[in-house]
C-alpha positions in Angstrom: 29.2 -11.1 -16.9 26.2 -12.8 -17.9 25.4 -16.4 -17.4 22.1 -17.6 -19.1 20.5 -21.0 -19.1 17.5 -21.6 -20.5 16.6 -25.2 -20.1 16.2 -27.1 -17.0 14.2 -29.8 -15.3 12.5 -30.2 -11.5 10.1 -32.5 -9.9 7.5 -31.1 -11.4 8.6 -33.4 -14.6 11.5 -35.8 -14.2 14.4 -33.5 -12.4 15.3 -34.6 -9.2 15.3 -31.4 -7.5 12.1 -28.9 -6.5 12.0 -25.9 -8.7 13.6 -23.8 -5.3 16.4 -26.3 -5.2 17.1 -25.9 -9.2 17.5 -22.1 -8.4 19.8 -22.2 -5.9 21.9 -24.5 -7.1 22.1 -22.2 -10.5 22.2 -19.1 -8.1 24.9 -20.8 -6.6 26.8 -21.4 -9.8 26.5 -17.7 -10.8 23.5 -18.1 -13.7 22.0 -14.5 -13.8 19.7 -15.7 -16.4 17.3 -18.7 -15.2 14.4 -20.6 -17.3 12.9 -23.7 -15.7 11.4 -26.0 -18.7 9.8 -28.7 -17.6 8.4 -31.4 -19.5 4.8 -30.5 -21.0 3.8 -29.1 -17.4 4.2 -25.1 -16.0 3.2 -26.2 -12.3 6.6 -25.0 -10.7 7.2 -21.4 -13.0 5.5 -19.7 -9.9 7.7 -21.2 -7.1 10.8 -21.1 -9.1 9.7 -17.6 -9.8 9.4 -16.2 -6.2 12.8 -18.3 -5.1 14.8 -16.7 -8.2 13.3 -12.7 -6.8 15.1 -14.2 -3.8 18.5 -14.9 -5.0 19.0 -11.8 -7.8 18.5 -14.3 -10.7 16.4 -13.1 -13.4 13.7 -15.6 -14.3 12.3 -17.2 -17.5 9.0 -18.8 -17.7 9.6 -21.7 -19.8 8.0 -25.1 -20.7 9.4 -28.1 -22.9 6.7 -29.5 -25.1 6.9 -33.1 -26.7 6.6 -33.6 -30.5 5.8 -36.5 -32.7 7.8 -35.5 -36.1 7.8 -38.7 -38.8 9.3 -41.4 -36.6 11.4 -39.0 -34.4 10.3 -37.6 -30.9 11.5 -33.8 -30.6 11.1 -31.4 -28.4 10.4 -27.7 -28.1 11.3 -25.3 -25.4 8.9 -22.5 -25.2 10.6 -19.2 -23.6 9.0 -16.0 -21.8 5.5 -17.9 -22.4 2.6 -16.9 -20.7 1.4 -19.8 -18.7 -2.0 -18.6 -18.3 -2.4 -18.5 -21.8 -5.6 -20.9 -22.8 -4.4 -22.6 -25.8 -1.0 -23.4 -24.3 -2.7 -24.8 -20.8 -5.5 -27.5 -22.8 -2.3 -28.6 -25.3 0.0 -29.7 -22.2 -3.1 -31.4 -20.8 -3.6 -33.3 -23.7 -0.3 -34.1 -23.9 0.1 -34.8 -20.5 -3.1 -37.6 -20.5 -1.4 -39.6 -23.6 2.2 -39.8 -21.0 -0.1 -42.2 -17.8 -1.5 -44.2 -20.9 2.1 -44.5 -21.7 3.4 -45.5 -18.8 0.9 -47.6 -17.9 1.7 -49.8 -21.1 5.8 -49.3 -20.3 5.0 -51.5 -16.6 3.3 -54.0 -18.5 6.2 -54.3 -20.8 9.1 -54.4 -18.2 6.4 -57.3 -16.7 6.9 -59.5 -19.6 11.0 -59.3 -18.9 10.8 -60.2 -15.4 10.7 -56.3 -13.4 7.2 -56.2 -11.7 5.5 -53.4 -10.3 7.1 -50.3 -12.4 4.3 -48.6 -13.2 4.0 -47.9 -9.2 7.2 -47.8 -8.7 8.1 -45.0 -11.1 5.3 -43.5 -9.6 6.9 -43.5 -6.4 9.9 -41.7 -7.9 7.5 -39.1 -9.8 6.0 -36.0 -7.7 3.6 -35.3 -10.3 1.7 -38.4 -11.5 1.0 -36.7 -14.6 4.7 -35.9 -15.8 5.7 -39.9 -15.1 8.2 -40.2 -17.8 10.9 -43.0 -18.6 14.0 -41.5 -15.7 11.0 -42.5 -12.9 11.4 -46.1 -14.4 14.6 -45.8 -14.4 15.6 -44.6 -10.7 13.1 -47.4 -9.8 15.2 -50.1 -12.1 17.8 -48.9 -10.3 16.6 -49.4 -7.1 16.1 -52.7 -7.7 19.4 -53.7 -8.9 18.3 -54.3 -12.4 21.1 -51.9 -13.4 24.1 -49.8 -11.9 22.6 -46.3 -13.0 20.0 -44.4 -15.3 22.5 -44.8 -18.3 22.7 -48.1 -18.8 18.8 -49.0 -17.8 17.9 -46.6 -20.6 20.3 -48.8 -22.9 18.8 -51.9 -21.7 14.8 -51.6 -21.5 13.6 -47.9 -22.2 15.7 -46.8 -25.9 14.0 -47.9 -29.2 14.0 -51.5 -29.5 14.4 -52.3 -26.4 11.8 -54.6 -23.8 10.4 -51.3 -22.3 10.5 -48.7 -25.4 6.6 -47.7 -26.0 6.3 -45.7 -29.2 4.0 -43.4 -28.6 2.4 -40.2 -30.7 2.8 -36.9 -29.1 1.8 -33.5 -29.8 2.4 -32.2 -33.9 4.8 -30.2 -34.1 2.3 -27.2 -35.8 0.4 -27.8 -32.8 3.3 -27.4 -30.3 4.3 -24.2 -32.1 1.0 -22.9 -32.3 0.1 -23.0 -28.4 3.9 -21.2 -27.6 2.9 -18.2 -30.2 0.0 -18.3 -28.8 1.6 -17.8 -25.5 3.4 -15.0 -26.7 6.5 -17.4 -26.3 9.6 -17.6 -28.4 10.0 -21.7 -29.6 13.2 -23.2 -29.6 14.3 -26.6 -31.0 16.0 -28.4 -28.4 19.5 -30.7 -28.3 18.9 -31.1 -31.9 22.3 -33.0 -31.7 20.5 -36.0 -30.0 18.2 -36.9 -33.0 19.0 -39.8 -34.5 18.8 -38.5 -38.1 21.3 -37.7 -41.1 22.5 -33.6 -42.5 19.3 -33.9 -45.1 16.9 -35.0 -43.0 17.9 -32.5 -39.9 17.7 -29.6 -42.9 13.8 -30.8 -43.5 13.2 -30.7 -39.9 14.9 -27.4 -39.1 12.9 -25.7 -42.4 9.8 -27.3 -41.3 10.1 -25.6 -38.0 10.6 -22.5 -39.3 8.2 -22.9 -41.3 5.4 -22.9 -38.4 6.8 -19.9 -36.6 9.9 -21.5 -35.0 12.1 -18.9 -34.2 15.7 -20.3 -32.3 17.6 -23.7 -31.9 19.8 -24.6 -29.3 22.9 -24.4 -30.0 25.0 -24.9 -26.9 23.5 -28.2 -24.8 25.1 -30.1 -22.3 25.1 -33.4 -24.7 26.1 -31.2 -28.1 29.8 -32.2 -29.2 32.1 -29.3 -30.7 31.1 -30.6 -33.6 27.5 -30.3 -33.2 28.3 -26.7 -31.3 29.1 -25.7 -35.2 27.2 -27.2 -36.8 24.2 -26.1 -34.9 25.6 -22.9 -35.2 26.1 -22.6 -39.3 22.5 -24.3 -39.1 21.0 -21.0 -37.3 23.5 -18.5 -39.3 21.9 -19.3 -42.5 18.7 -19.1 -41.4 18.9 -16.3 -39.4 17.8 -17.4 -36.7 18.4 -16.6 -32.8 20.5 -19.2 -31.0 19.9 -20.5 -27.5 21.8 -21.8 -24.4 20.5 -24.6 -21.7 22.0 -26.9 -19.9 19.1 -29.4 -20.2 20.3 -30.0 -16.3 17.8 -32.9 -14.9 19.9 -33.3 -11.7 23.2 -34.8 -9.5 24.6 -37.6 -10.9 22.1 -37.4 -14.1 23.3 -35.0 -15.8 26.2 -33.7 -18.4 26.9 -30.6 -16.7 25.0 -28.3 -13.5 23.3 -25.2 -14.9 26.1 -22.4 -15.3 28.5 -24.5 -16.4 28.1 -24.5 -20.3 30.4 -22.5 -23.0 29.6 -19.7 -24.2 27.4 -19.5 -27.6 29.5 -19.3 -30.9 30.9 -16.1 -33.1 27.7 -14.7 -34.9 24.8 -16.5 -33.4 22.2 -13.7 -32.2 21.3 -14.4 -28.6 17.6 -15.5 -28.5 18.1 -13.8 -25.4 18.1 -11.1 -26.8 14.0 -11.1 -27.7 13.5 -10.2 -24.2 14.0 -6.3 -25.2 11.3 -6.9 -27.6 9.0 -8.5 -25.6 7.5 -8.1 -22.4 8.7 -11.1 -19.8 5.5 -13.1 -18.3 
């Protein structure tokens, strides 16, 4: 029986567990399947590569790039990318520069509402300086008793509107597209479910992805309802498109649900999984 996930986080962006400790675990859970996504960064594909030969799981390169679309941030998971590719590697740098601005800004916000020092203490709490993203702030809020857990810092300081929300442009979403083509990759909208935006706007979005080469959405995610299971679902049977699977798994005690763990995708969405016949796996 196959068990395929095809979004997940490690140190190398803001997972809590190294890229050999994300394949066990799914190894562990039975995933035969395994793509490691990290936020705009490939530096762990190679080790979670060599651990996955180790345990009998097949393995995905993957990457998950950041978009500015309107007044939304998205994101798109790029799957069976080459990460040598040249277009693919100078995007995620760029990208990658813009997040320590960021972040630099976010500790000079919390500042002004009385929690000093988070700049270097989410750096503390980030293995790769150049991935430091808003759950390093939040472990270190944490830490200092600001909050109980991640959930609730995020509700107090780091969501829109909030003392520590930085709005910030990212990559366009032609642009994002472009370098995962490029990369012989296959794009895929992620947790579409967790934008904040109404059935006409999500149709715009959806088309407009298409429209630059965008080939799946993910249907099943740890954070999509039933409701959005379907929905996501009728969204990709009318277009066509291929459907994909990830547990969006960050780590323990952050997370929905541990890679391996998710339902199984709906009646009549094509596997995007199913592209790997097709193409050759990097």
């Amino acid at each position: 029986m196959e068990n395929i996930d095809l979004h997940n986080h490690s140190r190398v962006s803001d997972g809590l567990l190294s890229p050999t400790e994300l394949v066990r675990l799914a190894a562990f859970n039975g995933v035969t399947t395994l793509s490691l996504t990290d936020h705009d960064d490939i530096q762990g594909l190679a080790e979670a590569k060599e651990a996955a030969n180790e345990a009998g799981v097949h393995f995905i390169n993957g990457v998950e790039v950041s978009v500015t679309w309107g007044n939304h941030t998205i994101h798109v998971v790029g799957l069976n990318i080459d990460p040598q590719q040249s277009d693919l590697v100078a995007g995620l740098r760029q990208i990658r520069e813009g997040r320590l601005a960021r972040a630099k800004i976010i500790g000079e916000e919390l500042a002004k509402v009385g929690i000093h020092g988070a700049f270097e203490g989410a750096l503390r709490f980030a293995e790769n300086p150049n991935i430091i993203a808003r759950p390093h702030f939040a472990r270190f809020i944490v830490e200092q008793g600001y909050a109980k857990n991640v959930s609730q810092v995020f509700k107090r300081y780091l969501i829109k509107g909030k003392p520590g929300f930085v709005k910030h442009r990212w990559a366009d979403l032609a642009d994002a597209l472009s370098w995962i083509r490029a990369a012989n990759g296959i794009p895929v909208l992620a947790h579409p479910g967790r934008y904040e935006m109404g059935k006409a706007q999500m149709d715009v979005l959806i088309d407009e992805f298409v429209g630059h080469g965008g080939l799946a959405v993910e249907v099943v995610t740890s954070n999509h309802t039933k409701e959005q299971v379907e929905i996501f679902a009728n969204h990709v049977r009318k277009r066509n498109l291929m459907a994909s699977r990830g547990s969006d798994f960050h780590g323990p005690g952050e997370s929905f649900c541990e890679p391996g763990k998710l339902p199984e995708l709906p009646y009549g969405c094509k596997p995007v999984w199913q592209m790997w016949s097709s193409q050759s796996t990097h």
